[in-house]
TORKOL-4160 file (C-alpha; in steps of 0.2 Angstrom, whole numbers, padded with zeros to 4 digits, m for minus):
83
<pt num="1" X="0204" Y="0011" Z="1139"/>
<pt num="2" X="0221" Y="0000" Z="1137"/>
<pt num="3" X="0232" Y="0014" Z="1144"/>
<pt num="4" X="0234" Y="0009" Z="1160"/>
<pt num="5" X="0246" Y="m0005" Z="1157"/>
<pt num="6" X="0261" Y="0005" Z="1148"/>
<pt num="7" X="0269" Y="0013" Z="1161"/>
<pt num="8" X="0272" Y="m0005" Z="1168"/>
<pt num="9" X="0276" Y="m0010" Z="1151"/>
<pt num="10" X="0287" Y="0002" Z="1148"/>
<pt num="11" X="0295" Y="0000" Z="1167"/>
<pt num="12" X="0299" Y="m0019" Z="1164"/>
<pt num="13" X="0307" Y="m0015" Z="1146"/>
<pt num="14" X="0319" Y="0000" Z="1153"/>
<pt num="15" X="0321" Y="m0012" Z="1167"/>
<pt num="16" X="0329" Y="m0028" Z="1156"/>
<pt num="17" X="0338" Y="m0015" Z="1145"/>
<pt num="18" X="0346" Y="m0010" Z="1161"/>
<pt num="19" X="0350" Y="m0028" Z="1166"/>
<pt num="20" X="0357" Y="m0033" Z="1150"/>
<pt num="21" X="0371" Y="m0017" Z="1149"/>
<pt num="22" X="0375" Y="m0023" Z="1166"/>
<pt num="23" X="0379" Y="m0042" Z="1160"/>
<pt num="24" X="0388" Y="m0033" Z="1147"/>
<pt num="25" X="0397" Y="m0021" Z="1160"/>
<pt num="26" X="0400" Y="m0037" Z="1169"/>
<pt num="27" X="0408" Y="m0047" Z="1156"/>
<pt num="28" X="0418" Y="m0032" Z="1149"/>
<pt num="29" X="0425" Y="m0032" Z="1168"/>
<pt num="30" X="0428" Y="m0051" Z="1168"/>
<pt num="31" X="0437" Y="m0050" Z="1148"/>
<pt num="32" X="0447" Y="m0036" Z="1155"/>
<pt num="33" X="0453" Y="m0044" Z="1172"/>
<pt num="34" X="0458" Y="m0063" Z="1163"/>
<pt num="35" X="0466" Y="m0052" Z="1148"/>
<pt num="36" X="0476" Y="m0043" Z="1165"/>
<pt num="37" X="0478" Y="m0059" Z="1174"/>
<pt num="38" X="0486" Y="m0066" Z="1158"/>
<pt num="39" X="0500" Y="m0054" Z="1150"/>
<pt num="40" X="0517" Y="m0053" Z="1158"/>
<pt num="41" X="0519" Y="m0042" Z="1169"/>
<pt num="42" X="0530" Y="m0025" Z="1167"/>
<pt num="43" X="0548" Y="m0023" Z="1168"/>
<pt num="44" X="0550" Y="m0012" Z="1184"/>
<pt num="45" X="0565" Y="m0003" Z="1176"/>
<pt num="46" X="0560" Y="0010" Z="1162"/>
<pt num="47" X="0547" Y="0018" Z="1157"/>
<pt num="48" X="0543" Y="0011" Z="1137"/>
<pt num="49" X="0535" Y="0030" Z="1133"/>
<pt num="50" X="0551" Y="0038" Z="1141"/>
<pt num="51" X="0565" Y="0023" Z="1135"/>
<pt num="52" X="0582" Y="0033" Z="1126"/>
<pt num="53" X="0576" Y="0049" Z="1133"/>
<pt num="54" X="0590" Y="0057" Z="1144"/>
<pt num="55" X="0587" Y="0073" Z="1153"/>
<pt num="56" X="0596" Y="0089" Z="1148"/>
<pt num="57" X="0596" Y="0095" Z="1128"/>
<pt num="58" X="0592" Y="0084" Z="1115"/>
<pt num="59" X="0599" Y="0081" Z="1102"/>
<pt num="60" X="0598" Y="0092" Z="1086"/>
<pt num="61" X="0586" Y="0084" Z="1071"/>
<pt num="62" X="0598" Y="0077" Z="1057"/>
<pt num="63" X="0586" Y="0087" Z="1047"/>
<pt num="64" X="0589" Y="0104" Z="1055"/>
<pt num="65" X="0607" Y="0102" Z="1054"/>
<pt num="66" X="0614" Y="0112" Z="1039"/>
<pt num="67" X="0602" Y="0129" Z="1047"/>
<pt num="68" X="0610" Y="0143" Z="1054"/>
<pt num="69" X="0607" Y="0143" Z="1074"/>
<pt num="70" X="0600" Y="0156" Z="1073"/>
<pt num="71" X="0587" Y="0152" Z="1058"/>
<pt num="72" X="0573" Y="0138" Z="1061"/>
<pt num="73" X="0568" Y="0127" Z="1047"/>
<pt num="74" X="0551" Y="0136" Z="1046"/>
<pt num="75" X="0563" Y="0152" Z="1041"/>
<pt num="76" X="0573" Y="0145" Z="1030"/>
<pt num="77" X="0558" Y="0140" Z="1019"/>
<pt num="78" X="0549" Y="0156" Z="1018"/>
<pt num="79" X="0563" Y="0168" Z="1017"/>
<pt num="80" X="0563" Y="0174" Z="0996"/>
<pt num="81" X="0576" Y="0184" Z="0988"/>
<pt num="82" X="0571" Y="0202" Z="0983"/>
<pt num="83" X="0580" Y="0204" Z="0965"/>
């Protein structure tokens, strides 16, 4: 019987798909270092996600601004006159 030679077969082909997502591992690592090496670098000051953000209250939404203080725009919006 042919048999006997798949497991070996089988070996070397997992083997060279193994090799190949490690070149690709391998270049991803290299794209990802040269595209690192080449941006310019952060400003140390702010934070871009946090920029105009002070701590405390924020200010209310033009939106929100003709509801009572009490009321919340969801509210406002549901709330039907009986007649």
């Amino acid at each position: 019987m042919a048999t006997g030679s798949r497991p070996s077969s089988h070996k070397r082909a997992r083997e060279k798909a193994q090799a190949e997502r490690n070149e690709e591992k391998k270049n991803r690592r290299l794209e990802r270092r040269q595209r690192k090496a080449n941006t310019a670098p952060r400003a140390i000051g702010e934070d871009p996600d946090l920029a105009g953000i002070h701590p405390g209250p924020q200010p209310r939404d033009p939106a929100l601004l003709d509801l009572p203080a009490d009321m919340s725009h969801d509210e406002k919006n549901t709330t039907k006159e009986v007649a």
